[in-house]
C-alpha positions as CSV (number, residue, x, y, z in Angstrom):
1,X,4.2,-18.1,6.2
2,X,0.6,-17.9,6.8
3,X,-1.9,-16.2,3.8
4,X,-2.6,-12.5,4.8
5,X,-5.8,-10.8,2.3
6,X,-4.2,-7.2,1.8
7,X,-7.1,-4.8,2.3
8,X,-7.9,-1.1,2.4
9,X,-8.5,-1.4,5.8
10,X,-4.9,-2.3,6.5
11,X,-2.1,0.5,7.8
12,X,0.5,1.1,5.1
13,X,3.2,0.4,7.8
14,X,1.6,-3.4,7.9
15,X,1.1,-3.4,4.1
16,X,4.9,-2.0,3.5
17,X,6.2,-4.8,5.7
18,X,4.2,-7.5,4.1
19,X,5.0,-6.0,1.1
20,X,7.7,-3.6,0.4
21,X,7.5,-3.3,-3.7
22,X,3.8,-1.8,-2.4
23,X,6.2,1.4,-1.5
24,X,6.7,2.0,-5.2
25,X,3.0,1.2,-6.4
26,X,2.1,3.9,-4.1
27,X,4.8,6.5,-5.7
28,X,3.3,6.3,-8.5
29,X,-0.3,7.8,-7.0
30,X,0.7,10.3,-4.6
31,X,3.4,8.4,-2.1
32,X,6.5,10.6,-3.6
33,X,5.0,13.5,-2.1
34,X,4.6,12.3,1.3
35,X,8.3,11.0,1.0
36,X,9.2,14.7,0.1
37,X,7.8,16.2,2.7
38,X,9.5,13.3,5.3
39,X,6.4,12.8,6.9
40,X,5.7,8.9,6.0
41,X,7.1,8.0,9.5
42,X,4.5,9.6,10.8
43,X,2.0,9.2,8.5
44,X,2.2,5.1,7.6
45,X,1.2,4.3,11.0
46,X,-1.5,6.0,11.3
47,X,-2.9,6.0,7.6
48,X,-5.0,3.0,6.2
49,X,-5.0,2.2,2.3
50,X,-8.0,3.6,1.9
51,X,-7.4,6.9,3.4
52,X,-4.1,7.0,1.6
53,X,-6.4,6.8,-1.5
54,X,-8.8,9.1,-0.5
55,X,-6.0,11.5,0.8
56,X,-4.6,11.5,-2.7
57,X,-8.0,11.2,-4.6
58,X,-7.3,8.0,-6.3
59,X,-10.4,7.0,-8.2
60,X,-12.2,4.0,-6.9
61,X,-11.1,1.6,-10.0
62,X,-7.0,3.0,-9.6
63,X,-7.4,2.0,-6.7
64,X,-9.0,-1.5,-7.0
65,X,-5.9,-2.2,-9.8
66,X,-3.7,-1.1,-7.0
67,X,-5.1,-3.2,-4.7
68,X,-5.2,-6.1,-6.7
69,X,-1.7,-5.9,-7.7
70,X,-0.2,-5.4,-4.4
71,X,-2.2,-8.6,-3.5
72,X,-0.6,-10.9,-6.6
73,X,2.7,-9.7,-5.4
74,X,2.1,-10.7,-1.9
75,X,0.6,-14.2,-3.4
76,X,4.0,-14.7,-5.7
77,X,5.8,-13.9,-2.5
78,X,4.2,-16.5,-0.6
79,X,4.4,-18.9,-3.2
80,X,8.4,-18.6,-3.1
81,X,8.9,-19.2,1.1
């Protein structure tokens, strides 16, 4: 498996495939709601971390935690293959 760096730049389809637990990060900011509404189908391929952020006004250093965890799970991951 080749190293990937998760960014904000990246669609939350790619991140949710590279990283699935990302899903339930995002619940806790915001994601639940999108779920709710059944819209993430429609909305994960189109939306980029950092819009997701913005969408759901996640302050800057939420979102850098976010971020950084989603990355250390995606490293422990890779570590494991």
């Amino acid at each position: 498996m080749t190293a990937v760096k998760i960014t904000e730049d990246m669609l939350l389809s790619e991140i949710f495939t590279l990283v699935p637990e990302a899903r339930e990060l995002l619940r806790g900011v915001g994601f639940s709601r999108i779920e709710e509404l059944e819209i993430e189908d429609v909305i994960c391929d189109k939306l980029t971390l950092r819009g997701f952020f913005r969408l759901m006004n996640v302050d800057g250093q939420r979102a850098g935690e976010i971020l950084r965890e989603i990355q250390l799970i995606y490293n422990k991951r890779l570590e494991e293959a």
